[in-house]
VONUDO-34955 format. One record per residue (C-alpha): residue number from 0; x, y, z. Coordinates in Angstrom, 1 decimal, m for minus. Last residue first. Layout:
! residues N
> seq, xx, yy, zz
> NUM, X, Y, Z
...
//
This chain:
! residues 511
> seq, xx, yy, zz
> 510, 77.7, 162.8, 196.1
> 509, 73.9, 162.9, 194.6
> 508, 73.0, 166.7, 194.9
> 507, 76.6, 167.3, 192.8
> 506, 76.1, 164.7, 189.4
> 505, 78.5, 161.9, 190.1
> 504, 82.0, 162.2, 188.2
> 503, 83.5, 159.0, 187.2
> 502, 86.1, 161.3, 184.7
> 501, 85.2, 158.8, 181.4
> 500, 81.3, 158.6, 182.2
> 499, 80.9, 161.9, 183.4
> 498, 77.5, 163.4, 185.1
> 497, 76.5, 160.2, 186.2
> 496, 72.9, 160.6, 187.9
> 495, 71.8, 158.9, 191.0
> 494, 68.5, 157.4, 191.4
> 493, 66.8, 156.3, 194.6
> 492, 66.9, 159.5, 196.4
> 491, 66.9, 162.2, 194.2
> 490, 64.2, 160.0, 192.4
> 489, 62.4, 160.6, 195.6
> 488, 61.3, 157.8, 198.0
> 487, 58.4, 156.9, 199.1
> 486, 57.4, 154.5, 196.5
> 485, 60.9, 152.8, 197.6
> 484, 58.8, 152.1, 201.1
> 483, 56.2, 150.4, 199.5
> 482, 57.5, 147.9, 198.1
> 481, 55.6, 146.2, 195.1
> 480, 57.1, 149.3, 193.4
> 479, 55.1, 151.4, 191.0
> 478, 57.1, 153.1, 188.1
> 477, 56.0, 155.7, 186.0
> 476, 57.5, 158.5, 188.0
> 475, 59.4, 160.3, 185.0
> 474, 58.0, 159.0, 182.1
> 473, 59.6, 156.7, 179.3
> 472, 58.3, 157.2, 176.0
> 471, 57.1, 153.5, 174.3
> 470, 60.0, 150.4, 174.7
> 469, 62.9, 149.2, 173.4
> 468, 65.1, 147.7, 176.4
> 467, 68.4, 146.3, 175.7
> 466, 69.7, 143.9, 178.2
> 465, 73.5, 143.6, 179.6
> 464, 73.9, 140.5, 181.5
> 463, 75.3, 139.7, 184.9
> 462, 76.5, 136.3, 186.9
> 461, 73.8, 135.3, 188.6
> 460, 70.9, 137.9, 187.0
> 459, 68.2, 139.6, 188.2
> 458, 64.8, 140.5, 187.2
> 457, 60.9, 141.5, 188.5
> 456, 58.1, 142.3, 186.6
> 455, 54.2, 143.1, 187.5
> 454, 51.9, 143.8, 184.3
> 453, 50.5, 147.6, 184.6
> 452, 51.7, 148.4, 181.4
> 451, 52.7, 145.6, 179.1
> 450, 56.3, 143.5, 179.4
> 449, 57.3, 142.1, 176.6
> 448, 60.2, 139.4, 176.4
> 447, 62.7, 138.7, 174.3
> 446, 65.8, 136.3, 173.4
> 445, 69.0, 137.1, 171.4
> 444, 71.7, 136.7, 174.1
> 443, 70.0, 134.1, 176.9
> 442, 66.7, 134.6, 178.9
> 441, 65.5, 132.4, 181.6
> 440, 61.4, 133.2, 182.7
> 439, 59.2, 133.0, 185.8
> 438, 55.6, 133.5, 185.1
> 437, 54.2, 135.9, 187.9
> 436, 53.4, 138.5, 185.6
> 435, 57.2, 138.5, 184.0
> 434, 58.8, 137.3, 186.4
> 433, 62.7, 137.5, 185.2
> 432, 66.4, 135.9, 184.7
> 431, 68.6, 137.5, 182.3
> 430, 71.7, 135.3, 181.7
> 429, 75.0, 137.1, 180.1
> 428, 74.8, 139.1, 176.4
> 427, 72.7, 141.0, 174.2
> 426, 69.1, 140.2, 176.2
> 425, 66.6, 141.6, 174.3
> 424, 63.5, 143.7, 176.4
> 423, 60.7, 144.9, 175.7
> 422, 58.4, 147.4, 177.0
> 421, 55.0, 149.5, 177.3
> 420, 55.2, 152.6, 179.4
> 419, 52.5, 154.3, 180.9
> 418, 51.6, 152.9, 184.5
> 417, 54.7, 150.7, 185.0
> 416, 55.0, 147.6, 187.5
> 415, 57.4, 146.9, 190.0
> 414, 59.4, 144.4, 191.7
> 413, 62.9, 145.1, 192.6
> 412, 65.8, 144.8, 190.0
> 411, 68.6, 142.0, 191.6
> 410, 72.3, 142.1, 191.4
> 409, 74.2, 139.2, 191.8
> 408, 77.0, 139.6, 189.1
> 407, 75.6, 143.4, 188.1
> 406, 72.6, 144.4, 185.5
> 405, 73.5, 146.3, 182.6
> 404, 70.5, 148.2, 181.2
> 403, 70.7, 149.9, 178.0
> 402, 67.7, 152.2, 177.3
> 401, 66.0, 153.1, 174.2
> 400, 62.5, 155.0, 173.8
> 399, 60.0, 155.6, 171.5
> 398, 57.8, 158.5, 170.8
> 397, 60.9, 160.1, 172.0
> 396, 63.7, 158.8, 174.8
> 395, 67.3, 157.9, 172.9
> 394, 70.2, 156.1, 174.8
> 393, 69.6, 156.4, 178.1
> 392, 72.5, 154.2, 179.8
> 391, 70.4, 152.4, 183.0
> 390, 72.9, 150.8, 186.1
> 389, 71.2, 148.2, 188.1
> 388, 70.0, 148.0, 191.6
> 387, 69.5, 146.0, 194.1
> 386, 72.9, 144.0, 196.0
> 385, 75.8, 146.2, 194.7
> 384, 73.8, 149.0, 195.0
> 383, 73.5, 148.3, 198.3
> 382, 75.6, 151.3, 199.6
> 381, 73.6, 153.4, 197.2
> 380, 70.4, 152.8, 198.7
> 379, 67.8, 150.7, 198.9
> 378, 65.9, 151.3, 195.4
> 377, 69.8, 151.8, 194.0
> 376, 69.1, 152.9, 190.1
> 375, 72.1, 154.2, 188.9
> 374, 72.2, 156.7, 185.8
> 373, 73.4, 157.4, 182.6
> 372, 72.5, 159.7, 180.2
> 371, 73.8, 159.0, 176.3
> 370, 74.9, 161.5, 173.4
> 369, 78.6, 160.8, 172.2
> 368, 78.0, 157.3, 171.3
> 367, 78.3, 154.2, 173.4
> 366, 80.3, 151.1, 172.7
> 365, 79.1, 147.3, 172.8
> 364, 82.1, 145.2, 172.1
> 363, 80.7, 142.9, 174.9
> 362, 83.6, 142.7, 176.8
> 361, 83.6, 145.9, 176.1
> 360, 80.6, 146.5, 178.2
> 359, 81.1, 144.1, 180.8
> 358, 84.4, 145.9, 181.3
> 357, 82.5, 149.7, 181.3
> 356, 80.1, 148.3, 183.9
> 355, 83.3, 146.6, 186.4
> 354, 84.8, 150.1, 185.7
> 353, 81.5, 151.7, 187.3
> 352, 80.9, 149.3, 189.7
> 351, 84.2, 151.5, 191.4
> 350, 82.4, 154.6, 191.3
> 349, 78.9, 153.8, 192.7
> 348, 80.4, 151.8, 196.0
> 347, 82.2, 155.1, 196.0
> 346, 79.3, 157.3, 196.1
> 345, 77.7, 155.2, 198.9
> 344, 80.9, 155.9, 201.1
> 343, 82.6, 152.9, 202.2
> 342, 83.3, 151.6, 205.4
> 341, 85.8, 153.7, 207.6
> 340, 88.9, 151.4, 207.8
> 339, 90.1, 150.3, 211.2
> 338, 94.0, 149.6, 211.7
> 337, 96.5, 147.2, 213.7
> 336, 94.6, 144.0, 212.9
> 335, 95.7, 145.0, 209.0
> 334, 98.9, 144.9, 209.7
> 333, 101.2, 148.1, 209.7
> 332, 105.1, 147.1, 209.9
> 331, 106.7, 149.2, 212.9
> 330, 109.3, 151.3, 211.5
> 329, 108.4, 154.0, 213.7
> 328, 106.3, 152.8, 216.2
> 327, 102.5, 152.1, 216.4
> 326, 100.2, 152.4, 219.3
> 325, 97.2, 150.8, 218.7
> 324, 93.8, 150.5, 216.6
> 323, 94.7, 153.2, 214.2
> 322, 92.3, 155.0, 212.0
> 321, 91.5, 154.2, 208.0
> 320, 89.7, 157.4, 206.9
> 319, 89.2, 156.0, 202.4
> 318, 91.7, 157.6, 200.5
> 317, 93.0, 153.8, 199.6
> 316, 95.8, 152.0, 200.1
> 315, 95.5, 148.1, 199.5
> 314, 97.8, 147.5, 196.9
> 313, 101.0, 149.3, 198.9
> 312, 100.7, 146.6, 201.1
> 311, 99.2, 146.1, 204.7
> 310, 101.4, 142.7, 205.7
> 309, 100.1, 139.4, 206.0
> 308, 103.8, 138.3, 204.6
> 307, 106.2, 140.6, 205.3
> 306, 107.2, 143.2, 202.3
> 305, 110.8, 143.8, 201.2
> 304, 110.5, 146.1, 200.3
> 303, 109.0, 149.8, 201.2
> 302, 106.4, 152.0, 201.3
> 301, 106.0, 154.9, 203.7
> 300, 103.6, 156.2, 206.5
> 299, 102.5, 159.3, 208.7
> 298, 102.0, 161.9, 206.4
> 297, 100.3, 159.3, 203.5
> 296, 97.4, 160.0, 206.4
> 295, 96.4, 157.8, 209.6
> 294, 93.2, 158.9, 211.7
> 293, 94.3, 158.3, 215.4
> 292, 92.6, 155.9, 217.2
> 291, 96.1, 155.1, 219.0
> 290, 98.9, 156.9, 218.6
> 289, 101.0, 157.0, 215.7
> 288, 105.1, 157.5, 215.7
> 287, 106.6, 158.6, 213.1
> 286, 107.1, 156.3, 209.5
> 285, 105.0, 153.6, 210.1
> 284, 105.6, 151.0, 207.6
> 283, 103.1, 149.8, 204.1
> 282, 104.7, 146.6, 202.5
> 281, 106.2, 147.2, 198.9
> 280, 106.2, 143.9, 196.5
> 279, 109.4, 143.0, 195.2
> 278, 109.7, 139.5, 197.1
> 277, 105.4, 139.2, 197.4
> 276, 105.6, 139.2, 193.6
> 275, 107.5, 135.7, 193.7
> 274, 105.6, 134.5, 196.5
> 273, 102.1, 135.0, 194.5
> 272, 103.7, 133.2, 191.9
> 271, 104.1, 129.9, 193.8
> 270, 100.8, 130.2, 195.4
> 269, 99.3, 130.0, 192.4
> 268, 97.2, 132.0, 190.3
> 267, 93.9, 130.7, 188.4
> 266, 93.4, 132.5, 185.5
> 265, 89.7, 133.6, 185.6
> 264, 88.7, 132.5, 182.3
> 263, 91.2, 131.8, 179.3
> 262, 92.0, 128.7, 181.5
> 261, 95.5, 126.7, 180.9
> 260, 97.1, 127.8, 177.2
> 259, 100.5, 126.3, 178.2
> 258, 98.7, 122.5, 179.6
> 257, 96.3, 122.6, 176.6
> 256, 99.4, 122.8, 174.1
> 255, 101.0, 119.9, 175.6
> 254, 97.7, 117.8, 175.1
> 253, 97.6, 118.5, 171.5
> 252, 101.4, 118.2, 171.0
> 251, 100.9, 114.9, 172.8
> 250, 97.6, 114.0, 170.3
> 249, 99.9, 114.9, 167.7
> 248, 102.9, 112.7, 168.5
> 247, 100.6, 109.6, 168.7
> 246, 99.1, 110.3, 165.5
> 245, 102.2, 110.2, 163.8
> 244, 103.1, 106.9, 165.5
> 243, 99.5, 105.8, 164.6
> 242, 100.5, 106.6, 160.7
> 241, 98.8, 110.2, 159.8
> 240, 96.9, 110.9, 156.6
> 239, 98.1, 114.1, 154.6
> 238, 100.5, 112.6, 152.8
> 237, 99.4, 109.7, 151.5
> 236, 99.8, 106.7, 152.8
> 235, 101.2, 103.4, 151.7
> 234, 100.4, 100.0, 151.1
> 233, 102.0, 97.1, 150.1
> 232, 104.8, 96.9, 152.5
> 231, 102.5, 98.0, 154.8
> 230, 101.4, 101.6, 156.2
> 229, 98.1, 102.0, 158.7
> 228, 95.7, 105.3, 158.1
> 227, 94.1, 108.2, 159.5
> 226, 92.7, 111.5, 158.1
> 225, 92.9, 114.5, 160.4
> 224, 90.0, 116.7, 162.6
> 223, 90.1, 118.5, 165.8
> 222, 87.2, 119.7, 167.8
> 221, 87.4, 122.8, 170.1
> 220, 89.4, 125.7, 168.5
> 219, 89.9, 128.0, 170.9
> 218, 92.7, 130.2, 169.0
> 217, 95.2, 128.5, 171.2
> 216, 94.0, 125.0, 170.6
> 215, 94.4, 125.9, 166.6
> 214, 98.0, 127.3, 167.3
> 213, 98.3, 124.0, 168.8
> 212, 97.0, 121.8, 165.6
> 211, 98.9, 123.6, 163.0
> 210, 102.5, 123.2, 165.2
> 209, 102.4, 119.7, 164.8
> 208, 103.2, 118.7, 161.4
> 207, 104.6, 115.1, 160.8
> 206, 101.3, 114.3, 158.8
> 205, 101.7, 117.0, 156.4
> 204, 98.6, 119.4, 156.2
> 203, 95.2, 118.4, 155.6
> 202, 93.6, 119.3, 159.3
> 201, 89.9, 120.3, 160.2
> 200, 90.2, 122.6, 162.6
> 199, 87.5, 123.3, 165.0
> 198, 84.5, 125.3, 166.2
> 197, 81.7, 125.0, 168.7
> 196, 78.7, 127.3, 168.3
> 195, 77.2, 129.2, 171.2
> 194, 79.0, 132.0, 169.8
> 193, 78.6, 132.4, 165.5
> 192, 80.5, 135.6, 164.7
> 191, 83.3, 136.0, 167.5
> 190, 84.0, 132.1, 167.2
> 189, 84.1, 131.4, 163.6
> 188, 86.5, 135.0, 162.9
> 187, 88.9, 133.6, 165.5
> 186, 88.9, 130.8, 163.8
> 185, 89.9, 132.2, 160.8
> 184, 92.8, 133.5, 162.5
> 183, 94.4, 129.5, 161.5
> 182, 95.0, 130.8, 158.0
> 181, 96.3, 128.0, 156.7
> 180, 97.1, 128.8, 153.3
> 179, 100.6, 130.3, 153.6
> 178, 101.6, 127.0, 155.0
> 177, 101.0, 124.7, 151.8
> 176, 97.8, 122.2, 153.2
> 175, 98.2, 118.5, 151.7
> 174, 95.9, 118.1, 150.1
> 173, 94.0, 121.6, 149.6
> 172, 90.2, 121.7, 150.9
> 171, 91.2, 124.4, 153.9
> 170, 89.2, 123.9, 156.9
> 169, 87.6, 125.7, 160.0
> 168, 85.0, 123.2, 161.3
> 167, 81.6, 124.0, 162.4
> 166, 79.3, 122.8, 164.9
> 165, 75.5, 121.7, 164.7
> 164, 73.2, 120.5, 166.8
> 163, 69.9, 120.8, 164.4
> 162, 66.9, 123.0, 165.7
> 161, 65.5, 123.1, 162.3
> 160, 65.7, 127.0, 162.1
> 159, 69.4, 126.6, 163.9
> 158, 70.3, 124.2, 161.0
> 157, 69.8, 126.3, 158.2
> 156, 70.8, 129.6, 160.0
> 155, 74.0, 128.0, 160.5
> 154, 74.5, 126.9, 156.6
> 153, 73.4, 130.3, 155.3
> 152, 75.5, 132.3, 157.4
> 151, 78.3, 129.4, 156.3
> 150, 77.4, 130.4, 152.3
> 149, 77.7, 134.3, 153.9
> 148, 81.4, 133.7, 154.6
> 147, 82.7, 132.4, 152.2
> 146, 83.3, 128.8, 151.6
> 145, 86.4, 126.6, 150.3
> 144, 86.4, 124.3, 153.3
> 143, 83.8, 125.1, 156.2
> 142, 83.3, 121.4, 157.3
> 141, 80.1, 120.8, 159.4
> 140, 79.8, 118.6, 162.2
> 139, 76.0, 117.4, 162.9
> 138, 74.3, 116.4, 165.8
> 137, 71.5, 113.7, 165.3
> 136, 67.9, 114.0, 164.0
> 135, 67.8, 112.3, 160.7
> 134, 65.9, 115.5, 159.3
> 133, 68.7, 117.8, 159.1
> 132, 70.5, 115.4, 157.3
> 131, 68.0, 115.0, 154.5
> 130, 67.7, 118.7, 154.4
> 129, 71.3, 118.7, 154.0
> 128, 71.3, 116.4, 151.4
> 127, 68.5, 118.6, 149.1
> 126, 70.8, 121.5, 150.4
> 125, 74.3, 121.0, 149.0
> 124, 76.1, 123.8, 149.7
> 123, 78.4, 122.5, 152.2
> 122, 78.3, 118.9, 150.7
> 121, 82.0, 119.5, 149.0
> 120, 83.1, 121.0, 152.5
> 119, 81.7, 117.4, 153.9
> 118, 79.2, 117.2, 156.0
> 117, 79.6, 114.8, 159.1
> 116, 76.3, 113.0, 161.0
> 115, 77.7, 111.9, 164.4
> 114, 76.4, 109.0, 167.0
> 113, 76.0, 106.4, 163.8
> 112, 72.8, 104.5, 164.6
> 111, 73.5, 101.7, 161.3
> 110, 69.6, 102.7, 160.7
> 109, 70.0, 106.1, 160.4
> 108, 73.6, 106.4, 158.4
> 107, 71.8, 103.7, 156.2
> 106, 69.1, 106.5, 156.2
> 105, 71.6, 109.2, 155.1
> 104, 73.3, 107.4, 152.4
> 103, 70.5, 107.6, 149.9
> 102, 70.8, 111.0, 150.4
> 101, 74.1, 111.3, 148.7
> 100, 77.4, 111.6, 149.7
> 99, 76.9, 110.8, 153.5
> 98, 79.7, 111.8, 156.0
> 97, 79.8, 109.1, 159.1
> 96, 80.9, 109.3, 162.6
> 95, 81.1, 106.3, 164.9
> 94, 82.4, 107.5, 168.4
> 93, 85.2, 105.6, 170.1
> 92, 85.2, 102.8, 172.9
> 91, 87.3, 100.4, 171.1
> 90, 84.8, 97.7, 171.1
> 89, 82.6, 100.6, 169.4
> 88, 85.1, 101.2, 166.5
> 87, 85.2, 97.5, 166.3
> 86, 81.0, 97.1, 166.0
> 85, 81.4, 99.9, 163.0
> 84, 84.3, 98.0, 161.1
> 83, 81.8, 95.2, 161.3
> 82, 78.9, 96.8, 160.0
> 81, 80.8, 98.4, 156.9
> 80, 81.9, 95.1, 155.8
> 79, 78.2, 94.2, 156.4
> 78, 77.3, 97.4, 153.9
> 77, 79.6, 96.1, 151.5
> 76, 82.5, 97.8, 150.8
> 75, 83.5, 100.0, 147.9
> 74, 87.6, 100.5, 147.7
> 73, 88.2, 99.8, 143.6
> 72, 85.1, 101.8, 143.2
> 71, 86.1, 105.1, 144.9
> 70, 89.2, 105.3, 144.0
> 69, 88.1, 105.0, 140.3
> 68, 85.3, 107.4, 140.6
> 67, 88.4, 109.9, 142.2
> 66, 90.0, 111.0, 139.4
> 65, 87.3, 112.3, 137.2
> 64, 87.7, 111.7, 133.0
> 63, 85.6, 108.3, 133.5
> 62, 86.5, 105.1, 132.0
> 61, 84.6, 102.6, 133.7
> 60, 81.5, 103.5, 135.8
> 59, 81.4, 107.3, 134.3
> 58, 78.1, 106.4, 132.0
> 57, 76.4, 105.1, 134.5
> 56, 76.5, 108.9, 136.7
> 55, 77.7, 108.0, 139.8
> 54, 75.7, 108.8, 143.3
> 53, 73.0, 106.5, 142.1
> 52, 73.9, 103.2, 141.9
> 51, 77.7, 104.1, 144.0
> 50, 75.7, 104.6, 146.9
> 49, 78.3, 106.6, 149.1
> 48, 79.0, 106.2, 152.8
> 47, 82.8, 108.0, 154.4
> 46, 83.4, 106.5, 157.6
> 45, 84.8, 108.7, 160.7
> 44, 86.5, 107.1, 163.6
> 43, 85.2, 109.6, 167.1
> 42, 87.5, 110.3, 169.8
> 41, 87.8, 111.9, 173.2
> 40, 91.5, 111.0, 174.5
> 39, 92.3, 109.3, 176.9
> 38, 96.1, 109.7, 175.8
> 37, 96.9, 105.9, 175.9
> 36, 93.4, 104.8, 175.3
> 35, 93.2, 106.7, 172.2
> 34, 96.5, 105.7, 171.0
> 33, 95.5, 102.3, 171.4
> 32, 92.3, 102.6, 169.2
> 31, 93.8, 103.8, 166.6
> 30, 95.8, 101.0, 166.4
> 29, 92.4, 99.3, 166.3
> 28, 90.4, 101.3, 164.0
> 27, 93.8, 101.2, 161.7
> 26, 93.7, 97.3, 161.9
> 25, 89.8, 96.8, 161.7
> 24, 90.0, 99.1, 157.9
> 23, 92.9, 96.7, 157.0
> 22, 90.9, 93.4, 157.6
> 21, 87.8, 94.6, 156.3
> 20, 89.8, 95.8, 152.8
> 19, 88.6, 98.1, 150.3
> 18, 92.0, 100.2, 150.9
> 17, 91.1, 100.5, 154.0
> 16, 92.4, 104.4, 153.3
> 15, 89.5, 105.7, 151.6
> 14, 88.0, 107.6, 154.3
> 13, 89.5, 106.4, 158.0
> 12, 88.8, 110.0, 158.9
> 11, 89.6, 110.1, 162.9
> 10, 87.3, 113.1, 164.5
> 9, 89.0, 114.5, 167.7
> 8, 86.5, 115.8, 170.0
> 7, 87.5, 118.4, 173.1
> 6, 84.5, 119.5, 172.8
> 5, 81.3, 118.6, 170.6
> 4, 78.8, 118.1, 173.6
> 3, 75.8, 116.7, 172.6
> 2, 72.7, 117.6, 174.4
> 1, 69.6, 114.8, 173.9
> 0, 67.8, 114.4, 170.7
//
């Protein structure tokens, strides 16, 4: 089964509402259709299979107590009724998605070659179907209505074990939804506890209601779900099912609420706001004459609006030495062609990673307690930190040890080998990328590896990952480089110890 990607996927429930009829069911797929095309949008038209033999009980075919048997049988199709409506949904260019019933459904589901198994909320517990759609081999959307939290631990840990695509859907199983039962944060709660999981909103509310499905978008839901239907003289909806009118107004609202929520990642900032802060933004001036290469200090400078474009702001003072490179006048604009600034000290390379460690680390929500040791690891210095290193919090070191290691966008751990020390590591979040004796390995939140004494490892990571490593009592000088030249080197020298974490103080014989 190849990769299915559930975003941005709007599930269409025809259910019950072809009314029995071929020639209804083709007019809603086809309206549907339209609106679709008109908003290229990513859709899939979702059939509801049941085998009426044995999914009802003989003794409820006529007369039964329960409300929907009679719905159900006064709307059967045939399976070539079904076939057709399935060839249209194609012709269309939507998905086919079907929810089975029964287990009987699932290999008509098979054979048919829907894209999308659905489970219904009803189904959610139902595990001799579930096993029966676990084993058809296709992606699976699962609807979350009416259960708590550990029955949808139980449902992703089902499929994950069978190596099922699954995603989830955030829904409330009331028709039509009253408002102080949406409870849309739910969704934050699906997407902090199963990541790696897509997650939508499955919709019952009224049909005019947009505001549900853009709240949803900004909580991140991914997949959208609401029952679809066609009006007639003869025939009209409920009121929960949206009209193609209706539908048309909440794919817009959709779309609409995309545009405001933009990129949760690296929000991309445009030229046209970077002008508006340039206006109150303070450029740095010369305020008594400076000579030329003369070192330049908050004495001989002030701040002011409005800033010139190119300008040496405010934002860019540092107490790094920054000397002049000519003769500057008072008033004069500084630029930065008109000054030279001393590169870096070691320490400070140190310093500043550290707020981009403690942002990985919340990002995280990993937090330290009171008793930890922290130090850099820089096998070619610390101005290269940024290039070979990583950054080790010492958790616990007794029979057994603990370490975090957070390793940098870009940053690569040397190869080396340890004498003593048995160890392995978990990634908890970001890419981990290793030789582990000379078999190259990809790690991602949750995975392992062991690494035995005197086995050579390397690792790095593109855009960083925190690891946890577990391993026997670390020793001082238990590590053998492949090069040579950081075997020379002292711990002073390759290792620098944080003496405070909240105050960014290094220990003294490493400033």
């Amino acid at each position: 089964m190849s990769n299915f990607d559930f975003n941005n996927l709007f599930v269409l429930d025809l259910a019950n509402n072809h009314q029995g009829s071929v020639e209804h069911g083709l007019k809603i797929i086809k309206e549907c259709g339209k609106m679709v095309r008109k908003h290229n949008i990513r859709a899939a038209m979702k059939f509801q299979f049941r085998q009426y033999d044995s999914f009802i009980h003989p003794d409820h075919f006529e007369d039964s107590d329960n409300k929907h048997i009679p719905r159900f049988l006064s709307t059967a199709l045939s399976k070539s009724d079904w076939q057709i409506l399935f060839n249209t949904v194609k012709d269309e260019g939507m998905l086919t998605m079907c929810t089975p019933f029964d287990n009987e459904s699932v290999p008509v589901i098979s054979e048919m070659d829907f894209d999308i198994i659905k489970v219904a909320s009803c189904s959610a517990k139902d595990w001799p179907l579930l096993e029966e759609i676990a084993a058809a081999s296709k992606p699976v959307v699962v609807s979350t209505g009416g259960l708590e939290i550990n029955d949808i631990d139980n449902l992703v840990s089902f499929f994950g074990h069978r190596g099922t695509q699954h995603a989830l859907m955030h829904c409330v199983s009331i028709y039509p939804i009253p408002k102080e039962d949406f409870h849309l944060s739910h969704i934050d709660t699906l997407i902090a506890r199963y990541k790696g999981c897509s997650i939508g909103w499955s919709t019952h509310e009224d049909q005019n209601e947009i505001a549900p499905i853009q709240i949803a978008v900004a909580k991140g839901a991914t997949m959208f779900e609401r029952h679809v239907g066609y009006e007639t003289n003869d025939i009209k909806l409920n009121l929960y099912s949206s009209t193609p009118d209706q539908l048309d107004k909440w794919f817009e609202a959709f779309l609409y609420a995309k545009v405001l929520c933009g990129s949760s990642i690296d929000r991309p900032i445009t030229s046209i706001e970077k002008e508006s802060l340039e206006g109150l933004q303070r450029g740095m001036f010369v305020k008594k004459e400076i000579k030329k290469n003369t070192l330049i200090t908050l004495e001989d400078i002030y701040f002011a609006m409005p800033y010139v474009p190119g300008q040496v702001s405010s934002e860019s003072w540092s107490e790094d030495k920054i000397t002049s490179t000519k003769l500057l006048k008072v008033n004069e604009p500084i630029f930065p062609e008109h000054i030279k600034i001393k590169k870096q000290k070691g320490s400070l390379v140190l310093k500043k990673s550290i707020h981009e460690v403690k942002a990985m680390l919340n990002k995280a929500a990993i937090t330290l307690n009171s008793d930890f040791g922290i130090e850099f690891s820089h096998h070619y210095g610390q101005d290269n930190f940024r290039e070979t290193g990583a950054l080790i919090i010492d958790c616990i070191n007794r029979e057994y040890c603990k370490k975090l290691i957070v390793v940098l966008p870009g940053q690569r751990h040397p190869e080396h080998y340890h004498k003593r020390k048995e160890e392995t590591f978990q990634v908890l979040t970001g890419e981990f990328e290793c030789v582990i004796g000379g078999h190259k390995k990809t790690l991602l939140p949750g995975e392992m590896a062991l690494v035995q004494p005197g086995v050579w490892h390397e690792f790095w990571s593109k855009d960083g990952c925190i690891i946890e490593e577990v391993s026997t009592t670390h020793y001082k000088n238990d590590s053998v480089y492949n090069d040579q030249k950081i075997n020379e080197l002292t711990l002073v020298q390759r290792k620098t110890i944080v003496k405070n974490w909240g105050r960014y103080e290094l220990a003294e014989n490493n400033q």
